[in-house]
N, C-alpha and C positions, 0 to 999 in steps of 0.2 A: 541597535538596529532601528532605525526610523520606521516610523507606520508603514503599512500599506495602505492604501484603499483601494481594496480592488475588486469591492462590491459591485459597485453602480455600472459595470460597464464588462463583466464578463460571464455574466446567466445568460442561458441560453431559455426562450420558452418551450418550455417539455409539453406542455397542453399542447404544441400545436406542429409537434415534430414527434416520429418516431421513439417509442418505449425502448430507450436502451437495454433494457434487461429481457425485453420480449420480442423487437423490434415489428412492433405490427402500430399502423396506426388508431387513433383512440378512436374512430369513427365508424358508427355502423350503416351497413348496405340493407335499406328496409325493403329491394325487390329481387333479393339475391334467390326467388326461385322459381324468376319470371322462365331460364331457360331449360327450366328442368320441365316445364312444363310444355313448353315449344318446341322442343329440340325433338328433331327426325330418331327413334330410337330403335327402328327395326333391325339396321347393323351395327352390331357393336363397333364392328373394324372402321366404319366412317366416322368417329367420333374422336379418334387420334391419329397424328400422320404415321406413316411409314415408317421405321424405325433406321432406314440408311442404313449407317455406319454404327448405328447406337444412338440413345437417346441421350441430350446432354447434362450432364451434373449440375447440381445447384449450384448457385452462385457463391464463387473462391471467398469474396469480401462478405461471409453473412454475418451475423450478428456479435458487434467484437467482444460484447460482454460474456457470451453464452461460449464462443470462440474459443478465449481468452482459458476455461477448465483442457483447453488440447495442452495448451504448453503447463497449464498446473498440474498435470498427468507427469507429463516429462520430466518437469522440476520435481516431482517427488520421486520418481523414476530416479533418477541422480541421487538422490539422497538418502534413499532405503536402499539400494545398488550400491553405492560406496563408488562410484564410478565419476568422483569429481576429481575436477583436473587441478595441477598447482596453483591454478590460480587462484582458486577459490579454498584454499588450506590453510587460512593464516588465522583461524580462530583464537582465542586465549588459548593459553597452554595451563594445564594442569596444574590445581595447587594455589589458583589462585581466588579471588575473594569470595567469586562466589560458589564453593565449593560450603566453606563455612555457613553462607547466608541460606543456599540450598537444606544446611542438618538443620540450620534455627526456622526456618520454616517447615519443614517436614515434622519438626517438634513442636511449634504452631497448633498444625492443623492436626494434631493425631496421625502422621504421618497417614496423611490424605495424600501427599504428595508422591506415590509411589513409580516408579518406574521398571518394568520388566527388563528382561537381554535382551528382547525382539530388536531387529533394526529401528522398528517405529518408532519403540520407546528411548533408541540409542539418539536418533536424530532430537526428538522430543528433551531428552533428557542436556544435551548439546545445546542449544535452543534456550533451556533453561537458565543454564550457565552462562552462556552472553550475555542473557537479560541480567543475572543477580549480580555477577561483574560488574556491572555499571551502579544499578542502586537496586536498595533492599526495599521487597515487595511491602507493604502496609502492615501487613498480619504478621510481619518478624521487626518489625522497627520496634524501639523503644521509645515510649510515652515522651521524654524532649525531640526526636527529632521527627515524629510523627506530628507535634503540634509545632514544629516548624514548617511543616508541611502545609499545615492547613493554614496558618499566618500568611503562608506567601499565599497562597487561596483567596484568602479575605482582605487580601492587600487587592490582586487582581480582580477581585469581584466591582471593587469600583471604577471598569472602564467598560462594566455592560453594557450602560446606555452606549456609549460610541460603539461599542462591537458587535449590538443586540442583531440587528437585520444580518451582519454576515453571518454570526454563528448558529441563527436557524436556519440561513440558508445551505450552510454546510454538515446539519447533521445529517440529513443521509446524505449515501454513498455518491447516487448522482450531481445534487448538488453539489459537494465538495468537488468532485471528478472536472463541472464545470470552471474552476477557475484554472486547472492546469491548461484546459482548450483552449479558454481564452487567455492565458499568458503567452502564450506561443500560438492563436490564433490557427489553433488546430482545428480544420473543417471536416466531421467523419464521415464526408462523399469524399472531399478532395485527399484527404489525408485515411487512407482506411488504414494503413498499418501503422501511423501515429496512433491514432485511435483505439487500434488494438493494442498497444506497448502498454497506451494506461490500463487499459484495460487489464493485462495480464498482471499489470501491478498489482494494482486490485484484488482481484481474486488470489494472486498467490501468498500476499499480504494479508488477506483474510483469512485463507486456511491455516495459517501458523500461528496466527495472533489467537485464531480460536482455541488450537490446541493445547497455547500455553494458558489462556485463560481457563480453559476446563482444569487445567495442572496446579493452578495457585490458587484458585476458588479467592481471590482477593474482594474483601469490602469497598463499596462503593464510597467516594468520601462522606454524606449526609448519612449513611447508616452507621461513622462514629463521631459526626458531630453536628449538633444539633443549631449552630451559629453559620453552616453552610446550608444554603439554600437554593437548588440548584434551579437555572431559568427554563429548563425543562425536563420532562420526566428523565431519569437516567437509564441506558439500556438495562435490558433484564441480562444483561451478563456480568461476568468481575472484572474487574478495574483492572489488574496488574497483566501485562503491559496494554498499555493505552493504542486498541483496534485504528484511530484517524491517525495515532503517531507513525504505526509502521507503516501505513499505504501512503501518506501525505509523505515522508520521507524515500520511502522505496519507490514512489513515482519520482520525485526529483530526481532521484540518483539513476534510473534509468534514461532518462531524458537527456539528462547532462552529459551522461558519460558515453553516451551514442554520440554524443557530434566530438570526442575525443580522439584523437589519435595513440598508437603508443610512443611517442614523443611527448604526450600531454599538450601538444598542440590542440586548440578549439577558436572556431569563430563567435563562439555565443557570447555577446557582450558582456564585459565585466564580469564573468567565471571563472574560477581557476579551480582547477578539477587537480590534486596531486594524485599520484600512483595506487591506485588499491591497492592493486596486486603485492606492493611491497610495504602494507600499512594495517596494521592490523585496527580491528574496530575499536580499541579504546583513543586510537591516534586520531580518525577518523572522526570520531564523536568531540574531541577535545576541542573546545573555544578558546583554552586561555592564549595571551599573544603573548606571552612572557613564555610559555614552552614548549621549547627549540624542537620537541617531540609530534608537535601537536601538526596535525595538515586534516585539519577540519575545510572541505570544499565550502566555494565563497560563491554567493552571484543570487541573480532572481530568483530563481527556482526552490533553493534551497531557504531562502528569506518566506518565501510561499511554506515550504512546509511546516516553519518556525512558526509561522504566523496561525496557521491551521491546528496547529497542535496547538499551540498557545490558549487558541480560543475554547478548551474542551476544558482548561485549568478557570480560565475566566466563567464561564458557564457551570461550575462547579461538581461537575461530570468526574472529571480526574483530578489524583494527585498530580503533585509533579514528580515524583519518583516516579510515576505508571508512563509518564510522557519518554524519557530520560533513558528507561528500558525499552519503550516501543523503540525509539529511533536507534539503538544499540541492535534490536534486531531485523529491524530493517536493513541497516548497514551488512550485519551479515547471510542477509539471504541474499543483496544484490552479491557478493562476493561470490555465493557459491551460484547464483544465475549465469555467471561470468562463464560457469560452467559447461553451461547447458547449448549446446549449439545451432536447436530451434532458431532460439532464443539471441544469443548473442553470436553465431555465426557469422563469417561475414561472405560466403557465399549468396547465389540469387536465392530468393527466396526463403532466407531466413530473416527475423523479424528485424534486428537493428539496422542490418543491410540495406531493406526495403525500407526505415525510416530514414534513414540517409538520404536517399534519395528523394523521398518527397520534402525536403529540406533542405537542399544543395548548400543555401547560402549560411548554413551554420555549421559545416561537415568540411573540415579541414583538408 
């Protein structure tokens, strides 16, 4: 895959625009109590209109970050519910690898890794299994392929200088969030339920990525070797699976797969979106072009996530096994979002719907 560069021309400045996460602006009113002190106070009733019909509700578009925990409600709704549809059923099936990788880490960690019957623990422990299907968390690898690990590390640590400004630009949340707006030149006045989609990425890629990180307690790569040196501090949580893999992925794949048809027809240039619905996440994950199994989605977006994640291996943040697994579950929480009809609906006022539309020319 050729570079990106797609620094210099898609930050948005956050000093000088509303707090995504808070939506208020950063500026303060130093005579905000000029009319408390003017104002006529003898009737209360003159102090607000008439109520008519009723007074009217806050504003439908408010804040898409804070928005965005409505439909991660729903999405776990579906999932502690059992209430997902076949479209979103194509998880591995039983028996396979990481059933094994799952006992060698539960024997790891003192079997830390425990899981109840609850539904919670039944989705959690689901979750799990996508991830180790793909690759084995750190704390269950064996000493050669864990220092294979860290070689490819120290091999990518030499293109920080080129990658140093995007990768602190993308360690938090917002920043990263900014280059999906600017790859598709998403405005969150003009585009609010564009804005919201990322948004819900986000956060529902959050909650799961934390859950499974609470579940693997995985080591950071510099707390097993002391020849990586990370170019900033590394989160205070566990590496396995890699938090900017699932959202940097789980955003593409929502993105892309809204301006799809079920034809697989799309207008987005140079993307090719094959069939979830009849592809399970190892198919899906798969890059090799030699096999005939593999329908790994192609195009900008997805070159963006690659790129994002990438930069957490370069920055000495993550393995790349923690990468490998985030995107494994990313792939299957969009699957079962597929589910969810808020969400991927395609009536008024549900979300992909309404991204259609402020989109026309990429919505087949």
């Amino acid at each position: 895959m050729p570079l990106l560069d797609m620094n210099m021309n898609m930050n948005m400045n956050m000093a000088l625009a509303p707090s995504s996460s808070g939506g208020r602006w950063l500026k303060p009113r130093f005579n905000s109590d000029i009319e408390s002190r003017l104002v006529d106070v003898s009737d209360p009733k003159t102090l607000v209109p008439p109520p008519g019909t009723g007074y009217p509700s806050f504003h439908d578009q408010w804040d898409a970050d804070l928005r965005a925990y409505m439909y991660l409600d729903e999405f776990l709704a579906t999932l502690i519910g059992g209430a997902i549809t076949t479209a979103a059923q194509t998880a591995n099936p039983p028996g396979t690898a990481g059933d094994a990788v799952l006992a060698a880490v539960r024997t790891a960690a003192g079997d830390a890794i425990g899981f109840g019957g609850s539904e919670i623990d039944n989705w959690r422990r689901r979750y799990a299994k996508v991830a180790t299907d793909t690759s084995t968390p750190p704390k269950a690898m064996d000493q050669q392929h864990l220092g294979e690990d860290v070689l490819t590390m120290l091999e990518l640590a030499l293109e920080r200088e080129d990658r140093f400004a995007e990768i602190i630009d993308q360690d938090d949340a917002d920043g990263a969030i900014n280059y999906w707006l600017g790859m598709l030149k998403i405005d969150p006045m003009r585009h609010p339920w564009t804005n919201l989609m990322v948004h819900v990425g986000r956060r529902i890629g959050e909650h799961v990525v934390m859950c499974l990180k609470g579940q693997f307690q995985s080591p950071r790569p510099s707390q097993l070797c002391p020849a990586i040196t990370p170019m900033i501090d590394p989160p205070v949580t566990s590496s396995y699976p890699a938090g900017h893999a699932v959202q940097a992925y789980l955003i593409s794949y929502l993105l892309a797969y809204t301006f799809r048809d079920g034809a697989g027809n799309t207008k987005l240039p140079q993307h090719v979106l094959p069939d979830p619905v009849g592809s399970s996440v190892a198919q899906l994950i798969n890059r090799d072009p030699n096999n005939t199994s593999a329908r790994h989605p192609k195009g900008a977006l997805f070159d963006l996530a690659d790129r994002v994640a990438e930069n957490r291996i370069v920055a000495g943040i993550h393995f790349p096994t923690d990468i490998k697994a985030g995107e494994a579950v990313a792939v299957q929480i969009f699957k079962e979002i597929m589910g969810v009809d808020s969400i991927w609906g395609t009536a008024d006022g549900q979300l992909r719907r309404e991204v259609r539309r402020e989109f026309p020319q990429y919505a087949p």
